[in-house]
C-alpha positions, 0 to 999 in steps of 0.5 A, spaced: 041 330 186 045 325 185 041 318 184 043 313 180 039 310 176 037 303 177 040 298 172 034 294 169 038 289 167 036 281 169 041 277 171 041 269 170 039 265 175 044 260 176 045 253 176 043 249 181 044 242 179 050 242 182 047 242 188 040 237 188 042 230 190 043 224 185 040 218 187 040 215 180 047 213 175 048 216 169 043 213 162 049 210 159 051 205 166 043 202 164 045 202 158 051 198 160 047 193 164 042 192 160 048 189 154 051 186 159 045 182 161 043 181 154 051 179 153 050 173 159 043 171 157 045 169 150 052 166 152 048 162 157 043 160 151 049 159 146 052 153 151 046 150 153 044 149 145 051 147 143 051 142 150 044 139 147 047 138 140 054 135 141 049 130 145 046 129 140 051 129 136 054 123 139 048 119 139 047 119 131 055 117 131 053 111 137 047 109 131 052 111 125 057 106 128 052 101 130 050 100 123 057 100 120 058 094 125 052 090 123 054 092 115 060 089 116 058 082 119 057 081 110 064 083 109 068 076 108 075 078 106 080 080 113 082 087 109 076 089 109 072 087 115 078 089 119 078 096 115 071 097 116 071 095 123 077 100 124 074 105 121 067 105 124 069 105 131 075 111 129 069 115 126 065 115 132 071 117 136 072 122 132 065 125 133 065 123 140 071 125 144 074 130 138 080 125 137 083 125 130 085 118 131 080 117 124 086 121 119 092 118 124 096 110 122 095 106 128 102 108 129 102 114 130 095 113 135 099 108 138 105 114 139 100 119 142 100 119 149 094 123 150 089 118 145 083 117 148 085 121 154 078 121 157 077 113 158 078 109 162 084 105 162 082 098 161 077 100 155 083 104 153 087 098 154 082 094 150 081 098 144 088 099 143 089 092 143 083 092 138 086 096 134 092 092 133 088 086 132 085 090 126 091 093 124 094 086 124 088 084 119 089 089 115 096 090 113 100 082 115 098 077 109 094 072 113 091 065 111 084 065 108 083 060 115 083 065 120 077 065 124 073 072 124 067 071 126 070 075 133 071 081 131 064 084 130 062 083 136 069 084 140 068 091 136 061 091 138 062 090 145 068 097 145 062 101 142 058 100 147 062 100 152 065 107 150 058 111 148 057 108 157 063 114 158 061 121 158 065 125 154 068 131 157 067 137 153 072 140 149 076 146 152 076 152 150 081 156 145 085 161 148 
């Protein structure tokens, strides 16, 4: 008799996921959306502070400005009124509207095509022009007789009529 004796050795039952369907993504796509959506959500929350802050930014350089125009009002000599004046409305241009009109002369604000970009033309005419009245003050001899009485509220008037403009948010650097 010729019997073979049968082998007892098990074999291994085969891999059958790659057969069963998936109807799910990989652990690592839902961790991917999930930092995503962590990413998104603090991005938003970043820009709606900084929107909120650079409001407030320009509301306590409004108030600054303000102040200095009415500390001005005691000033009696044309140099200093008229640096005072210059250096108030230039600081919150500065705060408000990122222009660095403060650390420029007046020429080179006056050589800056792109100064004050964001105002309007006749407010932008008339702070030019305030600024070369200041200037004229400031750096020209002039005669003890000269009526300054006007600038106070010449400057007052700009300021307020600048912090009526929105100010548009800077761009973003590459």
């Amino acid at each position: 008799m010729d019997e073979t004796t049968p082998s007892l050795e098990l074999r291994d039952i085969p891999d059958v996921t790659t057969m069963l369907p998936r109807e799910w993504w990989p652990w690592w796509v839902w961790v991917c959306i999930v930092v995503a959506i962590f990413v998104l959500w603090r991005m938003i929350a970043h820009l709606c502070k900084s929107s909120s802050s650079t409001a407030s930014l320009r509301a306590q350089a409004f108030q600054e400005a303000k102040e200095a125009l009415e500390q001005a009002k005691s000033l009696t000599t044309a140099v200093a009124l008229s640096t005072a004046l210059s250096l108030a409305l230039r600081r919150y241009l500065t705060v408000a509207f990122g222009d660095p009109s403060l650390f420029e002369t007046h020429e080179e604000f006056l050589a800056r095509h792109d100064a004050l970009a964001d105002l309007p033309e006749n407010i932008r005419h008339s702070l030019s022009e305030h600024f070369s009245t200041l200037c004229r003050y400031k750096y020209a001899p002039c005669e003890e007789s000269v009526d300054l009485s006007l600038l106070v509220p010449q400057a007052s008037t700009l300021l307020h009529q600048i912090h009526a403009v929105e100010s548009r948010p800077a761009p973003a650097a590459p």
